[in-house]
C-alpha positions as CSV (number, residue, x, y, z in Angstrom):
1,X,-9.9,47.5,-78.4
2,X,-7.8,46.7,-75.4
3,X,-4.3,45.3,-76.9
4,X,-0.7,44.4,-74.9
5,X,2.5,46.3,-75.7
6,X,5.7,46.2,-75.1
7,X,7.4,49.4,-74.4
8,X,11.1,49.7,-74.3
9,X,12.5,53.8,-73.3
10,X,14.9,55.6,-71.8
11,X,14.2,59.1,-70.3
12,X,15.8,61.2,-67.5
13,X,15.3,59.1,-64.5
14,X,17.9,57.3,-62.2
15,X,17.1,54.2,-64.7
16,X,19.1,55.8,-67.3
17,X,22.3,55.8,-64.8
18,X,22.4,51.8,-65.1
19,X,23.8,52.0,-69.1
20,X,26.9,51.3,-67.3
21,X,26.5,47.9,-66.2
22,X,25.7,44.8,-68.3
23,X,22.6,42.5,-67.6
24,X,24.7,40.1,-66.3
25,X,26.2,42.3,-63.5
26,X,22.6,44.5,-62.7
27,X,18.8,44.0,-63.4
28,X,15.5,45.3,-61.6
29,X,12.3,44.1,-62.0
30,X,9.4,46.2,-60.3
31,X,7.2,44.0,-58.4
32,X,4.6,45.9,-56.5
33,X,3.3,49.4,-57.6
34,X,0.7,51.2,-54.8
35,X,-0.2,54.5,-56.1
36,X,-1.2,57.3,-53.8
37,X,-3.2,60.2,-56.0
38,X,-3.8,61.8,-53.1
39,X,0.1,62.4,-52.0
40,X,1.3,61.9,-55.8
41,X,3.5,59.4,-54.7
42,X,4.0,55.6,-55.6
43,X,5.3,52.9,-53.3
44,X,7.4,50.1,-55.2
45,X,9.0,47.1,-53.9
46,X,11.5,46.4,-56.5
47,X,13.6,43.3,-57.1
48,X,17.5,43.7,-57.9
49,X,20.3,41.0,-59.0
50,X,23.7,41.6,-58.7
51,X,27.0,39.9,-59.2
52,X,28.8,42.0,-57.3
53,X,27.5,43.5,-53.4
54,X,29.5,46.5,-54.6
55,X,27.0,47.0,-57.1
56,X,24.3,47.2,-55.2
57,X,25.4,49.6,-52.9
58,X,26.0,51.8,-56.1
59,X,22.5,51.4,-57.3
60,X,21.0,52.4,-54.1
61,X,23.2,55.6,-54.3
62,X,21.9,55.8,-58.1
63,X,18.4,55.5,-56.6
64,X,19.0,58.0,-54.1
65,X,20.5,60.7,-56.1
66,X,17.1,60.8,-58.3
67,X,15.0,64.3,-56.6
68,X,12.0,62.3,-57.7
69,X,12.8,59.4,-54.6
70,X,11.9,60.2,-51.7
71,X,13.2,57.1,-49.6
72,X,15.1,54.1,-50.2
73,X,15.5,51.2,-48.1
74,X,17.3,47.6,-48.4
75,X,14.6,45.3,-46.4
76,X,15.9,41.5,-47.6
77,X,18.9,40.3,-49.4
78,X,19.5,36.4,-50.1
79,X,23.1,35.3,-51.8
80,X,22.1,32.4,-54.5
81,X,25.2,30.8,-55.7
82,X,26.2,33.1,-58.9
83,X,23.9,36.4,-58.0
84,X,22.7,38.4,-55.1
85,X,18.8,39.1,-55.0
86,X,17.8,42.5,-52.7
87,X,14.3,43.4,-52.0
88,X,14.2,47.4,-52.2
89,X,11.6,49.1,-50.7
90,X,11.1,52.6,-52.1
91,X,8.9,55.8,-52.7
92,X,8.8,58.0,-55.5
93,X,6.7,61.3,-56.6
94,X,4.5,60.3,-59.3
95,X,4.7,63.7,-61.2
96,X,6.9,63.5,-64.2
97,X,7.4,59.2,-63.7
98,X,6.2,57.4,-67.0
99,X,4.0,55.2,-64.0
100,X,1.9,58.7,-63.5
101,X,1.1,58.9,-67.8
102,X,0.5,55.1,-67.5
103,X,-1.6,54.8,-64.5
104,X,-4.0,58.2,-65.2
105,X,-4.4,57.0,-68.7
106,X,-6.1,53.8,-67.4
107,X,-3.5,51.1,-68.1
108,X,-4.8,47.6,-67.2
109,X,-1.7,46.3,-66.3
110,X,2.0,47.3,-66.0
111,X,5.2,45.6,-65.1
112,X,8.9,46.5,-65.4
113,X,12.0,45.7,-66.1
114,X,15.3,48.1,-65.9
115,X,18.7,47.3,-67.2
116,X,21.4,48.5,-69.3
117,X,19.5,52.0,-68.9
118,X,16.3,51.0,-70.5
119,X,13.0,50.2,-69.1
120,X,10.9,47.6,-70.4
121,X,7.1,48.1,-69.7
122,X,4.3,45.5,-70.3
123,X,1.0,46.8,-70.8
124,X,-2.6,46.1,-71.0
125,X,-4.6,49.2,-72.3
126,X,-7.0,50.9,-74.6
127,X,-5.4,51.1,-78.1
128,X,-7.0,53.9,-78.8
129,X,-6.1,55.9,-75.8
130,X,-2.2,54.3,-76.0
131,X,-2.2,55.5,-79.8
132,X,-3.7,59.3,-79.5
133,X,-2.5,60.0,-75.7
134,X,0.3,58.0,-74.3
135,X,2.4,57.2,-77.7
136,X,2.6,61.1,-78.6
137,X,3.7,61.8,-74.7
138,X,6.0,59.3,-74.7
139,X,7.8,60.4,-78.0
140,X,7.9,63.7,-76.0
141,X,9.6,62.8,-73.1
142,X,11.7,59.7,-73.6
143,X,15.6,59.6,-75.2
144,X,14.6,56.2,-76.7
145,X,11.8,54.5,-77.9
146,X,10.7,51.3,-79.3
147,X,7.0,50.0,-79.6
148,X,6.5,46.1,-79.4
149,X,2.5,45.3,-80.0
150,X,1.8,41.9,-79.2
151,X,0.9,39.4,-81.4
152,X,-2.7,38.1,-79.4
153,X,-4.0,35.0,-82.0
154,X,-3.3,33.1,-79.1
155,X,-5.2,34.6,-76.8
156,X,-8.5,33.0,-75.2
157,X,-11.8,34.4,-77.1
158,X,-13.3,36.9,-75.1
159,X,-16.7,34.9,-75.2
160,X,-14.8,31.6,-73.9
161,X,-13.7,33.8,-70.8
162,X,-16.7,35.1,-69.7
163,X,-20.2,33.8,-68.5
164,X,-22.9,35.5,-70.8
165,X,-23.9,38.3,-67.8
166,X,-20.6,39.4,-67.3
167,X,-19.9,39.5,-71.5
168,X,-22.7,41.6,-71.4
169,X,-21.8,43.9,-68.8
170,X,-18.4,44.9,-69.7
171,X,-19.6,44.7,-73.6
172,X,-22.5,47.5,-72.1
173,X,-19.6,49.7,-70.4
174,X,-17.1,49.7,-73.0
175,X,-19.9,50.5,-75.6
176,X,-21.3,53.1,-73.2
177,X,-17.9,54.5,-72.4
178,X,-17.1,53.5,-69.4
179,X,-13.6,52.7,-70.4
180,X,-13.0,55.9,-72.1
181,X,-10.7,58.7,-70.6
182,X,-12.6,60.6,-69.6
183,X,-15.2,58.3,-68.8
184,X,-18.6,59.0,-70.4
185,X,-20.5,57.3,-67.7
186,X,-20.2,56.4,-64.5
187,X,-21.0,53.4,-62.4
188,X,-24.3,54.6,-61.6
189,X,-25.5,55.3,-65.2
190,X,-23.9,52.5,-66.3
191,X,-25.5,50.5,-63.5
192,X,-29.2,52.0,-64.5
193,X,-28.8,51.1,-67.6
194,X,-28.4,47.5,-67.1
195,X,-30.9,47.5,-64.4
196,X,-29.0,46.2,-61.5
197,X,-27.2,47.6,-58.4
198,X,-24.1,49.3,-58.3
199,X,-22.4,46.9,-56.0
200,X,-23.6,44.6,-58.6
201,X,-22.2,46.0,-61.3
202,X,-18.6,47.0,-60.3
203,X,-18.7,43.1,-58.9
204,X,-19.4,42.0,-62.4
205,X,-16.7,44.3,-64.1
206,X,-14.0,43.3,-61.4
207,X,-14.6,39.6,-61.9
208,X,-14.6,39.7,-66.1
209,X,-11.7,42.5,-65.9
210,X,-9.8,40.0,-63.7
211,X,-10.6,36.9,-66.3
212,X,-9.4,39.2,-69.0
213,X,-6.3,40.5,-67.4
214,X,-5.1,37.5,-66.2
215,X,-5.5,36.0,-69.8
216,X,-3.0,38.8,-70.9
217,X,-0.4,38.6,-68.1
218,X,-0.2,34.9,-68.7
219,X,0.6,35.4,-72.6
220,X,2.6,38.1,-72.3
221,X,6.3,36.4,-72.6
């Protein structure tokens, strides 16, 4: 069953180094994640308030320090009338980042928010793979740890979402194990099995994943 979590963690990253500041003075919120498997990399345009100019310039140094990061880089700051708001492009090896357990472990959706040294993931994934896999990791690796599961009586029935074909695609896949990690078929056994053409069938996935995933994101606050 796919569920949403909260995650809230500390671990030894450069987030940990922003304990020092109150919420008020310093938050981040991770817009944009673009993986690269193939360099083990991530590039993440991040989003940082500050009261103070001074301490942005220390979080970029913060950032910096971290032998994960590989580059940094101011490319937009706009002064509102209490805060200032910097864009911060940067790159960062995904071996050893909770984004790499997260992401390889088939994670739907993931956002984050840093402050006060904790990070606050919201995800969208397997329960049973979060539960046996990512939960035990996670108790491994992180300082702190606390486990929000979110209450989803209010979400949309999946039948309301979907047309009929697409319910009984994805309702084929995730039966057949197409959502399982590994996977215990692949597109084109899955795509037999229904009788249609791949390019068919990973349309049909995309569009119902979307529905679902969108239904998520907009109850997850």
């Amino acid at each position: 069953m796919i569920r949403s979590y909260n995650v809230v963690l500390s671990h030894e990253d450069w987030t940990l180094l922003t304990d020092k500041y109150d919420e008020e003075d310093l938050r981040v919120l991770m817009k944009i994640r673009t993986p690269s498997f193939e360099k083990m990399e991530e590039n993440i345009i991040a989003e940082a308030y500050v009261r103070d100019p001074l301490i942005l310039n220390e979080l970029i140094n913060i950032i910096k320090s971290n032998n994960r990061v590989t580059r940094v880089k101011i490319i937009e700051n706009v002064r509102t009338k209490n805060e200032l708001r910097a864009l911060i492009l940067l790159s960062a090896k995904l071996r050893g980042g909770i984004s790499e357990l997260l992401m390889n472990k088939g994670a739907y959706y993931i956002s984050e928010r840093i402050s006060n040294g904790l990070e606050k993931w919201s995800l969208v994934i397997d329960d049973k793979i979060f539960r046996e896999i990512i939960l035990p990791t996670l108790k491994e690796y992180t300082y702190s740890l606390k486990i929000i599961e979110k209450d989803d009586g209010n979400l949309v029935s999946v039948k309301n979402l979907l047309t009929s074909k697409e319910f009984e695609i994805i309702y084929k896949a995730y039966k057949m194990g197409y959502f399982d990690w590994p996977k215990k078929v692949d597109l084109k056994e899955l795509s037999e099995e229904l009788g249609i053409s791949k390019a068919a069938t990973l349309q049909a996935l995309r569009r119902a994943m979307g529905k679902l995933i969108r239904n998520y994101v907009d109850n997850l606050v």
